[in-house]
C-alpha positions in Angstrom: 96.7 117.3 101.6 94.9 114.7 99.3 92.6 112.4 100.6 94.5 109.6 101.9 91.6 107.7 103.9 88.2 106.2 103.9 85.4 108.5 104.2 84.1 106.9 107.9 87.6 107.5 108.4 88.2 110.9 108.0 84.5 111.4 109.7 85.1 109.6 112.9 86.3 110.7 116.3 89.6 109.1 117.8 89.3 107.1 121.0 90.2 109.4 123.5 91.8 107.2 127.1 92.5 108.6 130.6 95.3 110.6 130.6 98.6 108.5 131.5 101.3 110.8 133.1 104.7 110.1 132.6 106.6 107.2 134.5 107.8 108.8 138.2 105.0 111.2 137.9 104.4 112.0 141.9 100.8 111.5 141.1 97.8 110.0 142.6 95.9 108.6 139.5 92.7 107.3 140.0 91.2 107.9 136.0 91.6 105.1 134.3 90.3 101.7 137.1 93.8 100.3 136.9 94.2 98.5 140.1 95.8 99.6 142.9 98.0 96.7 143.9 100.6 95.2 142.0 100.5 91.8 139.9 101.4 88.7 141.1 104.3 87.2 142.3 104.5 84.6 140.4 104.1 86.8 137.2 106.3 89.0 138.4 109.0 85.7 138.7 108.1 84.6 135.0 108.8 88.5 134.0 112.3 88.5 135.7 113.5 85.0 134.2 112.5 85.9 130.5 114.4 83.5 128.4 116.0 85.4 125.2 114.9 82.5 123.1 111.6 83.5 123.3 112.3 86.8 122.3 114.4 85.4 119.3 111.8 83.0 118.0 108.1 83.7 116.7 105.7 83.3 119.8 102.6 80.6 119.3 100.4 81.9 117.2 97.0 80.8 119.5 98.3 81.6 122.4 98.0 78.0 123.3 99.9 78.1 127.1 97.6 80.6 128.3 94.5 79.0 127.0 95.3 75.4 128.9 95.6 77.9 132.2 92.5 79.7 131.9 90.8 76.5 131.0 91.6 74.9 133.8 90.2 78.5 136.0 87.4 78.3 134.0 86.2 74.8 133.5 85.7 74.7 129.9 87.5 73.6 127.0 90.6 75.3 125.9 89.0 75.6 122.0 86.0 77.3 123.8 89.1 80.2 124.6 90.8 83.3 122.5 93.3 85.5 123.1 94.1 89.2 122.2 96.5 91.6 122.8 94.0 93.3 125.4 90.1 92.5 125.6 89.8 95.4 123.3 91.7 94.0 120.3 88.7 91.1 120.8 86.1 93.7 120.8 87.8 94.6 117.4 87.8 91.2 115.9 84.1 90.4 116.7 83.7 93.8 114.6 85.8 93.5 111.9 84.5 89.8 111.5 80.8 90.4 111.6 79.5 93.8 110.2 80.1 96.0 107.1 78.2 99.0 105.9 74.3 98.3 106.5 74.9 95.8 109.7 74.1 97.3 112.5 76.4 97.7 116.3 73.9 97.9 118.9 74.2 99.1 122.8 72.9 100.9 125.5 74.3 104.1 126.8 76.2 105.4 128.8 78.9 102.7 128.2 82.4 102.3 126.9 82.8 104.8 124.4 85.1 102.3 122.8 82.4 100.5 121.1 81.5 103.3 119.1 84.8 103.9 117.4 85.4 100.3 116.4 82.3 100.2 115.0 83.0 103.6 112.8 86.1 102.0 111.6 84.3 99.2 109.7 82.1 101.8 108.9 79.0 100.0 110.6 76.0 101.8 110.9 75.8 102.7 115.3 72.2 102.3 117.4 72.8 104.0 121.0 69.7 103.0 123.0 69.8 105.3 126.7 69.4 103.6 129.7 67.1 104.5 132.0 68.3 106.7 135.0 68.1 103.7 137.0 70.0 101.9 134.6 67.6 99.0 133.6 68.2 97.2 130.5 66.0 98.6 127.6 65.9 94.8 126.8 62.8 95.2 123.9 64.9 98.2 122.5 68.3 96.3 122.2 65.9 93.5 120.5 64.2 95.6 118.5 67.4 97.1 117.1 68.4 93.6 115.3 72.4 94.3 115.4 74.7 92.0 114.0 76.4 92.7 117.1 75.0 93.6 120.5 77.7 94.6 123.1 76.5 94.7 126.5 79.4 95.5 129.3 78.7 94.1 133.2 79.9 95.2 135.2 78.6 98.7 132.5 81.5 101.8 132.8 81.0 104.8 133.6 78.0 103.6 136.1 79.4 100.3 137.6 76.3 98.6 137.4 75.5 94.8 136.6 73.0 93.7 134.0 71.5 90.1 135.4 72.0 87.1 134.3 68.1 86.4 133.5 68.2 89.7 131.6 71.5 88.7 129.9 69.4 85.3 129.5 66.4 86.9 127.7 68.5 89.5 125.5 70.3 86.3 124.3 67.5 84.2 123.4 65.9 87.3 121.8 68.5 88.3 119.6 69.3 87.1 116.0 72.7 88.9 116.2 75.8 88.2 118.4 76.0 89.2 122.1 79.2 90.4 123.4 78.9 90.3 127.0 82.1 92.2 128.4 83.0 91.2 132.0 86.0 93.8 132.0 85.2 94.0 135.6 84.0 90.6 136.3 86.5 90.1 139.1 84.7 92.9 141.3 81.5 91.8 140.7 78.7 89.3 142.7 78.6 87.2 139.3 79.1 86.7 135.8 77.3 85.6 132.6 80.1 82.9 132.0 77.4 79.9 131.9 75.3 81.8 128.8 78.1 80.5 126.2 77.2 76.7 127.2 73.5 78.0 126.4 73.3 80.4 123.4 76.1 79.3 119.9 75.4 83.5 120.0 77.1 84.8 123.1 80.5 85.8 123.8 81.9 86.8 127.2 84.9 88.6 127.3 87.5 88.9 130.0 91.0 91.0 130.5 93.9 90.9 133.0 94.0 94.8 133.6 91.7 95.4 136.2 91.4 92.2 139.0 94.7 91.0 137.8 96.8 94.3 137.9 97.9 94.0 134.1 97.0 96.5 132.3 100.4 97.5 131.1 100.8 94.2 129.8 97.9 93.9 127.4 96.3 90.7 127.5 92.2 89.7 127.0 90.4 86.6 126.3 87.0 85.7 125.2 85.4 82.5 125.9 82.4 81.0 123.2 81.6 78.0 121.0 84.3 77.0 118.9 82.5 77.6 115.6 81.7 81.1 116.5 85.2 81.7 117.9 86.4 80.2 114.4 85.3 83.1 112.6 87.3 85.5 114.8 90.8 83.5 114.4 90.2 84.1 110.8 90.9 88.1 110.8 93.0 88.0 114.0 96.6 89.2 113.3 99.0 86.0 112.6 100.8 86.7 116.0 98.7 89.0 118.1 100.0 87.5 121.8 103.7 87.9 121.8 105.5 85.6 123.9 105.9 87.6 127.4 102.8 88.7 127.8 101.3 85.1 127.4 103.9 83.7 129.9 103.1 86.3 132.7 99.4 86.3 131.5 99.3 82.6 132.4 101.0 82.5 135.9 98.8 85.8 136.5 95.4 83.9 135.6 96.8 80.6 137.4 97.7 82.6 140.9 93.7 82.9 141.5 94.9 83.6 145.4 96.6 86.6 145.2 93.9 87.6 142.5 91.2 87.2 144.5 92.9 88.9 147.6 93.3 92.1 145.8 89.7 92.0 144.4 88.4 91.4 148.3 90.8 94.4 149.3 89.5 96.5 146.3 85.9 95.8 147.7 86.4 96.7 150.8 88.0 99.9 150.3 85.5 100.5 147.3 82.6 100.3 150.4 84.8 102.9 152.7 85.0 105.4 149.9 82.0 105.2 149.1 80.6 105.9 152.6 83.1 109.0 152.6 82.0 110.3 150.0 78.2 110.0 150.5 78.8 112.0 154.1 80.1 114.8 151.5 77.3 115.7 150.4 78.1 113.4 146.9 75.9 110.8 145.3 77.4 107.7 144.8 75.9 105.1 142.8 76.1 101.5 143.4 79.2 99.8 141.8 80.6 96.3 141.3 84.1 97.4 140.1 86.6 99.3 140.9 85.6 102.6 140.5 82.9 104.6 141.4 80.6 107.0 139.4 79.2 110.0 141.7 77.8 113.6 141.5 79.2 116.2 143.4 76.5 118.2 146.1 77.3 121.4 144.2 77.0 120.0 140.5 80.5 121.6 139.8 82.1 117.8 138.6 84.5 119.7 136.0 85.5 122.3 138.6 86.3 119.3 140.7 88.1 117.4 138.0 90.2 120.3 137.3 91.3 121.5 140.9 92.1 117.8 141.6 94.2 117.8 138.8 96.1 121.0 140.2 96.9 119.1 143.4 98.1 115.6 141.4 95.3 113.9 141.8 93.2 112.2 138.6 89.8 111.2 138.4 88.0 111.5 135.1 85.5 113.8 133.9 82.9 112.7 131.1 82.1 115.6 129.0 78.9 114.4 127.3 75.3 114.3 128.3 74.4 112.8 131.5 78.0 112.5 132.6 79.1 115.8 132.9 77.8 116.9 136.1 79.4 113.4 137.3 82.9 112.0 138.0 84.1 108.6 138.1 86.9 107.9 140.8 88.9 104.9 140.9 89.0 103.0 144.0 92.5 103.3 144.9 94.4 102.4 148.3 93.1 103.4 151.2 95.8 105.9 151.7 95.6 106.8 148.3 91.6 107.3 149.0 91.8 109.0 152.3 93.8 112.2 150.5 91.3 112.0 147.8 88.3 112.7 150.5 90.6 114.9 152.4 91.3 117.1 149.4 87.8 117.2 148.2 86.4 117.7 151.7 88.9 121.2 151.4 87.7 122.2 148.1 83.6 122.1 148.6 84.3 124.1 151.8 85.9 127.1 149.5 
């Protein structure tokens, strides 16, 4: 077959996600931090009373509803606000906007190993920096590294950690570049960096309804910055990225901050219980502020564990890459949901 595509095209790995089994699957899935509880009522109600117009007519191309809502959760200015079809399409756009061949994307590692295929499709040149084993920010590193674009997640994934803010702080003030700050699983967590965007024209946080607000199917993110650095990014957004249903439930999701923050204070606690369980097995467990935990099996056998799971319907997921694949990370799902997961793994590390 001729060659069709860009060289960093044909060079680069795909994205590979948790696995999603199909719909009616009798499955306990705990791979891929969705949250265990379902979305709210009131976005449920929006969903049910869909109005055909909306479906007949062009949705707005800004996503404007949504952005009044979440400016009035967030207390800032609804210019200070962008919307994507999922946090990820965000992550995208700061990419595609600000490097090119010879700009660099810079973070530290272990992290979302989505970072690193966004940045292959603009064929940017990729700085990994390790964190330490006790996860400290290799601030001088990052600064060293001079990206265009420095993404930092916190809460991180895989290790559920939380960079702080006076970290955050000095990494900002440091770099020439942007900072991405990406609170996927801000609503889990003690704090967030939200405040930095009033401080630095270079930081931008972003958000998503899939994890606190039980969304992920629906595909909705924001990002909140200065408007002249969000400008750049409405410039190589698609024309009409947020259709219409998604920012009507999206905004009755983000305005029902009750029921949001119930789940999160449910998630939590069971997060805390499973947690304890798991530690009395023999596993470590390190210390998370989301909704999943990362942890290493007594008997280093994580893939073993990942696999017999599987067997018996149940998915975590399994890492296989350097310093993740003696570990798993596990989902915090309900507490039934969690009590067979320590049941079954109690069975299996007995055999």
């Amino acid at each position: 077959m001729s060659n069709y595509f860009r060289s960093n095209v044909d060079a680069m790995a795909s994205y590979v996600p948790g696995e999603q089994p199909p719909r009616g699957t009798q499955i306990i899935k705990l791979n891929s931090n969705e949250n265990p509880y379902p979305p709210s009522p009131m976005a449920l109600a929006v969903l049910r009373n869909i109005d055909g117009e909306w479906l007949r007519r062009y949705p707005e191309p800004f996503g404007g509803q949504f952005r009044q809502a979440a400016s009035k959760v967030l207390g800032v200015p609804s210019d200070w606000i962008i919307v994507g079809n999922g946090s990820d399409e965000l992550l995208n756009l700061v990419i595609r906007a600000c490097t090119e061949p010879g700009r660099k994307v810079v973070y530290p590692m272990p992290t979302y190993v989505l970072y690193v295929t966004l940045s292959q499709m603009q064929a940017a040149e990729v700085v990994e920096i390790p964190y330490s084993e006790d996860y400290k920010l290799p601030l001088e590193e990052l600064v060293a590294a001079n990206g265009a674009v420095t993404f930092i997640a916190s809460p991180n994934s895989p290790s559920g950690h939380v960079v702080s803010i006076n970290e955050l702080r000095k990494l900002a003030s440091q770099l020439s570049g942007i900072l991405v700050i990406d609170e996927a699983y801000v609503d889990f967590a003690a704090e967030n960096a939200l405040d930095l965007v009033k401080e630095f024209e270079n930081v931008i946080v972003m958000r998503t309804l899939s994890k606190g607000y039980s969304l992920a199917g629906l595909r909705l993110g924001f990002g909140i910055a200065n408007p002249q650095l969000l400008h750049g990014l409405f410039k190589v957004k698609d024309s009409y990225n947020i259709d219409a249903i998604a920012c009507a439930v999206g905004t009755a999701a983000i305005t029902d901050q009750a029921y949001k923050n119930a789940c999160a204070a449910k998630v939590k606690a069971s997060r805390t219980q499973l947690a304890t369980d798991l530690q009395k097995l023999g596993f470590q467990v390190w210390d998370s502020q989301t909704n999943f935990l990362l942890v290493q099996p007594p008997q280093d056998n994580a893939e073993y564990l990942y696999q017999k799971l599987k067997a018996q319907n149940i998915l975590v997921r399994y890492f296989p890459q350097p310093r993740l694949d003696n570990k798993l990370r596990i989902t915090v799902g309900t507490d039934e949901q969690n009590q067979i997961l320590v049941e079954t793994l109690t069975h299996l590390l007995r055999k």
